[in-house]
C-alpha positions, 0 to 999 in steps of 0.5 A, spaced: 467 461 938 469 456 933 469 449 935 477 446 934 473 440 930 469 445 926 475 448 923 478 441 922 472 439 918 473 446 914 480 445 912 479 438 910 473 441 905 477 446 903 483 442 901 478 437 898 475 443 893 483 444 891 485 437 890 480 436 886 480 442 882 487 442 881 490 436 882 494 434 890 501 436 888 500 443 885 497 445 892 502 447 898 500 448 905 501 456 903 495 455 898 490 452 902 492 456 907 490 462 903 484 459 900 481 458 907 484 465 909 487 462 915 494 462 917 500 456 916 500 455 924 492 453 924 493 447 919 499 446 922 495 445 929 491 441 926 495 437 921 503 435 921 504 436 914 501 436 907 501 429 908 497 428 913 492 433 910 492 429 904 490 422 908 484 426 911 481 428 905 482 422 901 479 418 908 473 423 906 472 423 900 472 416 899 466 416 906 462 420 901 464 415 896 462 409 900 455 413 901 454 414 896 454 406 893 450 405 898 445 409 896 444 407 889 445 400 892 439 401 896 435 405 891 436 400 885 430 396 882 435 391 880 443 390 879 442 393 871 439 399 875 445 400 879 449 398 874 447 404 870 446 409 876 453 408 878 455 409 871 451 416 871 454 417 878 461 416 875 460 420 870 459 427 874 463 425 879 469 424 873 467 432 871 469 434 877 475 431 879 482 433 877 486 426 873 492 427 875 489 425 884 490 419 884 496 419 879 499 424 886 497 420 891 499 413 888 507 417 886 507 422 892 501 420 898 502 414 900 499 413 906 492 416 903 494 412 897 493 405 901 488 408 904 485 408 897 487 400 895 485 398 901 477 401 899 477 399 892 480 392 894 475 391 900 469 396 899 468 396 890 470 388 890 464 386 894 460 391 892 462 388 884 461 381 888 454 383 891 450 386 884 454 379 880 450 375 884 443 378 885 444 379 877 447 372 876 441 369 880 435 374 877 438 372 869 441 378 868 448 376 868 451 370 866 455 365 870 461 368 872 467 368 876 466 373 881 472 373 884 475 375 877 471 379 875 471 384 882 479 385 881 478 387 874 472 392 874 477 396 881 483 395 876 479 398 870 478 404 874 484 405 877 488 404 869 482 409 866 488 415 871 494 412 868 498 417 864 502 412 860 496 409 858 491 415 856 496 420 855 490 427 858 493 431 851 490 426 847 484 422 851 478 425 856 478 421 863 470 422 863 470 419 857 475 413 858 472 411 864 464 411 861 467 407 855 471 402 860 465 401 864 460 400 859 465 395 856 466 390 862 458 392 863 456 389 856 461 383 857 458 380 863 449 381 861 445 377 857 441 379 852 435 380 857 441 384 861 443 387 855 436 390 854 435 393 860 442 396 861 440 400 854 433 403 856 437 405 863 441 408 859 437 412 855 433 414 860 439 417 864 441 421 858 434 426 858 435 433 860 430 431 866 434 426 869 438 427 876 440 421 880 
């Protein structure tokens, strides 16, 4: 017999699959429904609304987020590394997401997207001040206001989603964030910091690479 949890986590998963492929607003309890082959009244027992759903799935998608920055924390040589290593991860992760998500939570979603702000401003600003002041201290990285500096690199990367900036019929969302990235990146290194983050990234470009 299936466990009650084990069908929670598959509904979750498979909202997440359709989310992320086509964005959160398209997506109807009827859809997620069919998708999983269950019927309404299930994910009804396990979810009060769409609502509801939509927090679950934000909550575990930024757990693997969270993970994920660790991971790449931990298996850094140096902040240059892992400035680097975020940035291929954010790339692929780009590739794989539907622009409009956060656009959805933000305008339909407010529970899930508080729930992002407040990952951003905690988690990402602290991750942001951690490699400052290894890089800063390993002279990588000039003196900064670190402060500043992490508000901006989380606004960065919620601005790259905003429509009204980068209209999706004209610019690439993959694109956007890569070209933001390297420019906070390249306004914070020194020329030793420089050198390095170019022959990270140019090792992460061959075939043979995985992160």
């Amino acid at each position: 017999m299936i466990e009650e949890t084990d069908i929670k986590d598959k509904i979750v998963t498979g909202a997440e699959e359709l989310f992320r492929r086509y964005g959160v607003r398209s997506i109807s309890m009827d859809d997620i429904a069919r998708h999983l082959s269950v019927s309404k009244k299930t994910l009804y027992q396990h979810f009060a609304d769409k609502d509801d759903l939509v927090a679950s799935v934000t909550r575990q998608l930024l757990e693997k987020n969270y993970k994920q920055c660790e991971d790449i924390r931990q298996g850094s040589d140096n902040p240059v590394e892992e400035l680097a290593r975020v940035s291929l991860w954010m790339k692929k992760s780009m590739e794989e997401v539907n622009p409009t998500m956060l656009f959805d939570l933000q305008k339909f979603h407010l529970k899930a997207w508080n729930l992002w702000v407040d990952f951003k401003n905690k988690f990402i600003r602290d991750q942001v001040v951690q490699n400052l002041d290894a890089g800063i201290e390993q002279g990588y990285i000039r003196p900064v206001n670190k402060e500043i500096m992490s508000i901006l690199r989380v606004e960065f990367v919620q601005m790259a989603f905003n429509q009204d900036i980068f209209p999706r019929e004209k610019f690439n969302i993959v694109e956007v964030q890569s070209q933001i990235f390297d420019h906070f990146v390249f306004g914070l290194v020194t020329e030793k910091g420089r050198k390095l983050y170019l022959k990270y990234k140019e090792h992460n470009q061959q075939p043979s690479t995985i992160l």
